[in-house]
C-alpha positions as CSV (number, residue, x, y, z in Angstrom):
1,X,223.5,44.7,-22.7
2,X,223.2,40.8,-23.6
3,X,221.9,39.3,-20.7
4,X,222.9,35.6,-19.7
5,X,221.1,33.0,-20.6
6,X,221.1,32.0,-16.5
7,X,219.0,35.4,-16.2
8,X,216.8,34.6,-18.8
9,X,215.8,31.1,-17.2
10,X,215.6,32.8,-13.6
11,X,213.3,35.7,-14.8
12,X,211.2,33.3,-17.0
13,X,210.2,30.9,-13.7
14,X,209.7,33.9,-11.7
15,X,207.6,35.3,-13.7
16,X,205.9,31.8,-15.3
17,X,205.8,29.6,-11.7
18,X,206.4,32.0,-8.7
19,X,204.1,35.2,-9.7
20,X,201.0,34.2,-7.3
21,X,200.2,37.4,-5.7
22,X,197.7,36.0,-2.9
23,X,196.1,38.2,-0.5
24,X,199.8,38.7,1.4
25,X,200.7,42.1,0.3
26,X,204.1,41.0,1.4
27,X,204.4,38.8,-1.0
28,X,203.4,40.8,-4.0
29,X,206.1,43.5,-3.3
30,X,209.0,40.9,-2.8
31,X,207.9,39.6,-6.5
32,X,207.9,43.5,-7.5
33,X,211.2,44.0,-5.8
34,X,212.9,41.0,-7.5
35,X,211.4,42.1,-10.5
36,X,212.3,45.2,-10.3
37,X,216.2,44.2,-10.0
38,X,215.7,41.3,-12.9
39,X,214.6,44.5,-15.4
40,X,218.4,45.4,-15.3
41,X,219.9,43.6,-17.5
42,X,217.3,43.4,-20.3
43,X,217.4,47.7,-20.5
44,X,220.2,49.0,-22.5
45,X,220.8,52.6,-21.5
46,X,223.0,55.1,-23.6
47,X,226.4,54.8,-22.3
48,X,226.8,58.6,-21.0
49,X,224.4,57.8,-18.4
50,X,227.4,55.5,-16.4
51,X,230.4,57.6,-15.0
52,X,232.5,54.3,-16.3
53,X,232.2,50.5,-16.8
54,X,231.9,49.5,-13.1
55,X,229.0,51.7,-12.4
56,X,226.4,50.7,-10.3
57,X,222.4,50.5,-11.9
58,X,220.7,52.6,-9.8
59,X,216.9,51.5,-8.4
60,X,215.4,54.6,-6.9
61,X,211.9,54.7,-5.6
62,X,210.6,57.7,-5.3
63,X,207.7,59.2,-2.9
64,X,205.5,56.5,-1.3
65,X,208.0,53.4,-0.5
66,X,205.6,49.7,-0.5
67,X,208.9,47.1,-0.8
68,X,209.9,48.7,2.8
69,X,213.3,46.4,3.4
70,X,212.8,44.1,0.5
71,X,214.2,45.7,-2.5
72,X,216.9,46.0,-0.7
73,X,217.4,43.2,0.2
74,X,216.8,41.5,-3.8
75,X,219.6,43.6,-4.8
76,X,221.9,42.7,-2.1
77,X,224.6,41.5,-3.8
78,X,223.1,42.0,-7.6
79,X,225.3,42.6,-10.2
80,X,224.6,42.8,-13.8
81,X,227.8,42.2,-15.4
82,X,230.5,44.9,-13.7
83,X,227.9,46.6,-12.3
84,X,226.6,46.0,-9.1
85,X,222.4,47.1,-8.4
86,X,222.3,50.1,-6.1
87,X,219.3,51.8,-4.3
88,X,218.3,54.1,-3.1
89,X,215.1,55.9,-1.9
90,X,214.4,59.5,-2.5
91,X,211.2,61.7,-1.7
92,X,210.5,63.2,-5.1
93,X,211.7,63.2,-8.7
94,X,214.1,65.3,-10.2
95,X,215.4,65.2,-13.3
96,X,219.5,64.1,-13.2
97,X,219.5,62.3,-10.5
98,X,221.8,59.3,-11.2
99,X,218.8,56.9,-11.3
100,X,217.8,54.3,-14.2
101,X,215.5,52.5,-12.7
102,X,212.7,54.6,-11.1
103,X,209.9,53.2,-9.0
104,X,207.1,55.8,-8.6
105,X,205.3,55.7,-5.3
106,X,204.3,59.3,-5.4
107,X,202.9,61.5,-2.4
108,X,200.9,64.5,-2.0
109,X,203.9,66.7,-2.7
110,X,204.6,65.0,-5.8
111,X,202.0,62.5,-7.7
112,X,202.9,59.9,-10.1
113,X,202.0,61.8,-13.3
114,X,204.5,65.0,-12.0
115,X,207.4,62.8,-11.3
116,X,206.4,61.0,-14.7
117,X,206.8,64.1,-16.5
118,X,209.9,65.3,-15.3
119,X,211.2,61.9,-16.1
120,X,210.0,62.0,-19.5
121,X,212.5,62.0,-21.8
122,X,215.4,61.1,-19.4
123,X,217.0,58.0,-19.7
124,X,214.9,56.3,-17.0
125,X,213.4,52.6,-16.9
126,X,209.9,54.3,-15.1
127,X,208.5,52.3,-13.3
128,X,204.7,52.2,-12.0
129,X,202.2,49.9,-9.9
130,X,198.6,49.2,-11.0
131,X,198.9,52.9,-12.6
132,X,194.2,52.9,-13.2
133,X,195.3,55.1,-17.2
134,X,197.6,55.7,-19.7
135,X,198.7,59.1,-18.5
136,X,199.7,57.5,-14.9
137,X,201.6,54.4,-16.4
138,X,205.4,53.9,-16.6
139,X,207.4,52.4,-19.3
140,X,206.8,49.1,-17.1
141,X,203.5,49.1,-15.3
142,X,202.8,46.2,-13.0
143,X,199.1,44.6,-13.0
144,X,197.6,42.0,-11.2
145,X,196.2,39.7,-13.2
146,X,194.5,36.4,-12.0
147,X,196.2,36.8,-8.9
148,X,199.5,36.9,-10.3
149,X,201.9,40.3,-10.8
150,X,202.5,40.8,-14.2
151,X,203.7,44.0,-16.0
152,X,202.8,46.0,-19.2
153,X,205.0,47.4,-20.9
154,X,205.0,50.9,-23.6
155,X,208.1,50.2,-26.1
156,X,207.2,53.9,-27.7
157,X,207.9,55.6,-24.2
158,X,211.0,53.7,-23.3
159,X,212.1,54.8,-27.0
160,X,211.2,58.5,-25.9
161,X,213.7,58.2,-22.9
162,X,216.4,56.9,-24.9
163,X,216.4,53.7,-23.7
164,X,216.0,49.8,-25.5
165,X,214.4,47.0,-23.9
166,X,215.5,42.9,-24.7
167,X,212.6,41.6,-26.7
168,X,213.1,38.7,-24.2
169,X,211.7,40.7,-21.9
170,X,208.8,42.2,-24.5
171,X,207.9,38.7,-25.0
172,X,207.1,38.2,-21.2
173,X,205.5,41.8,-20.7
174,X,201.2,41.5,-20.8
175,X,200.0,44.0,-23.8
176,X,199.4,47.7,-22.5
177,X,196.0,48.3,-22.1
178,X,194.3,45.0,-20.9
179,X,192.1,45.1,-18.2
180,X,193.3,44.0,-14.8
181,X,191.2,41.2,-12.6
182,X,191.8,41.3,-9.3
């Protein structure tokens, strides 16, 4: 998907001007939510994963929820292209779903690096927050860095699930790896 250059602009002062994290937790997860909505249109998924052209891009967040009412309410009204930005929230992983966006809370039934793994290989934007290694982390991992929200993100994995990302939004991603300052 070719995302508009409106987008582009939008994301790029997001995450450029508006990223300060400060101590408001509140704060931090409406940037992650609106984030998490402006990854759409910079993933191109394989089109068998979309019943037809109108389907809706799917945001689940599975186990722990930390954006309570404010995902929903950044992708009120979202549409990339035809397709409008659904949500949904689900308890645990499993594989088929309908979701290509997947935020992973975990919970003691399921922990990050389960759901992980039964997303691996599926073609699913994963999703993860301040995962502390490599075995934890999403295709997109969100850091803190300077007391801004920033995200990582592993090209090879989202290659695994089948899945391209813009290299607009490679550009603006933190390398993998770096250590986070809180």
């Amino acid at each position: 998907m070719r995302a508009p250059a409106k987008l582009c602009v939008t994301f790029a002062a997001l995450l450029m001007g508006a990223t300060k994290a400060h101590a408001a937790g509140s704060l931090e997860y409406a940037l992650k939510a609106t984030y998490l909505t402006k990854f759409a249109p910079f993933v191109q998924w394989p089109d068998s994963v979309f019943a037809s052209a109108d389907s809706p891009i799917v945001i689940c967040v599975y186990g722990a929820d930390p954006f309570g009412p404010l995902l929903d309410q950044a992708a009120a009204g979202q549409r990339v292209g035809a397709r409008p930005i659904a949500v949904r929230h689900i308890a645990t992983v499993a594989a088929g779903d309908g979701c290509h966006i997947g935020f992973l809370g975990g919970n003691p039934q399921q922990p990050v690096t389960q759901g992980l793994e039964i997303l691996r290989l599926q073609p699913v934007l994963t999703v993860t927050d301040n995962a502390p290694d490599k075995n934890s982390h999403g295709i997109v991992n969100f850091i803190i860095v300077d007391n801004h929200v920033r995200f990582e993100i592993d090209e090879r994995a989202a290659a695994q699930n089948h899945i391209t990302i813009s290299s607009k939004l490679l550009t603006l991603a933190r390398p993998p790896g770096q250590v986070n300052k809180e």
